[in-house]
C-alpha positions as CSV (number, residue, x, y, z in Angstrom):
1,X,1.4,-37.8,9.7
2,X,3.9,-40.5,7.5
3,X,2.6,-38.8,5.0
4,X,3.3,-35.2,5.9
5,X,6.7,-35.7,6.9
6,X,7.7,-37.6,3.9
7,X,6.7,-34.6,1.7
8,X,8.4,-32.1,4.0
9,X,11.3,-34.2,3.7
10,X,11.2,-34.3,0.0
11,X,11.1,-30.7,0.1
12,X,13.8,-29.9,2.1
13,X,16.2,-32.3,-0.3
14,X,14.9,-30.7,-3.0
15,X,17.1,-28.3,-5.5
16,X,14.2,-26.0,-4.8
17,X,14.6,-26.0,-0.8
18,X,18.3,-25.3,-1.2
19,X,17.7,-22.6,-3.5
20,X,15.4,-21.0,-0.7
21,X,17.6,-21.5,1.5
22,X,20.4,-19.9,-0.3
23,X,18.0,-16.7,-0.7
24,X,17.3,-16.9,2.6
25,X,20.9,-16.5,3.7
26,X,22.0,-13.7,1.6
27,X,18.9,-11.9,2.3
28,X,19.9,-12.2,6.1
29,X,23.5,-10.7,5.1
30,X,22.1,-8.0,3.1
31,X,19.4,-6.8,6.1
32,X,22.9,-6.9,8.6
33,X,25.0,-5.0,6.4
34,X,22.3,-2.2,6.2
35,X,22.0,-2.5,9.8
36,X,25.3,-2.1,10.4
37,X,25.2,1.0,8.0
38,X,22.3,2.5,10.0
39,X,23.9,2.4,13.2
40,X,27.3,4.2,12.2
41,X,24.6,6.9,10.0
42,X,22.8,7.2,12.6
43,X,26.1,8.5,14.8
44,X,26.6,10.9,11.7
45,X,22.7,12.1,11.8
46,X,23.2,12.6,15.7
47,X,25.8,14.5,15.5
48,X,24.6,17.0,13.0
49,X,21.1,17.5,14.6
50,X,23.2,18.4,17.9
51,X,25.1,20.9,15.9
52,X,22.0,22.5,15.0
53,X,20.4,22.4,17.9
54,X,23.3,24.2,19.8
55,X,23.2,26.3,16.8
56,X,19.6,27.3,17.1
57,X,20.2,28.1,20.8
58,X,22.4,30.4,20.8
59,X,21.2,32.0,17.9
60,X,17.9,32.1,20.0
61,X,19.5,33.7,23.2
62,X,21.3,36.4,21.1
C-alpha cells in the first residue's frame, strides 16, 4: 500500500500530472462554453419551430 501511494504521489508532482491537469481544466471550459451556447440556440431553435408550427396551422385550417 506504501508502495502504491508513493507512486501516485510521484505522479501527481509530476510535469506530466500538471500537464493533465491543465487539459483537464480547459477541456471543462470548452464543454461550458458550448453548453452555454446550446442553451441560448436552443431558445433561437424554439422559437423558430413555434413559428412554423403556428404557421402550418393556420395554413391547415384555411
Amino acid at each position: 500500500m506504501k508502495r502504491f501511494l508513493s507512486h501516485v504521489s510521484n505522479y501527481l508532482r509530476s510535469t506530466q500530472g500538471q500537464t493533465l491537469v491543465e487539459y483537464a481544466l480547459i477541456l471543462m471550459l470548452i464543454a461550458m462554453v458550448v453548453i452555454f451556447m446550446l442553451m441560448g440556440l436552443g431558445q433561437t431553435v424554439n422559437s423558430t419551430y413555434s413559428k412554423i408550427n403556428t404557421g402550418v396551422v393556420n395554413a391547415a385550417g384555411q
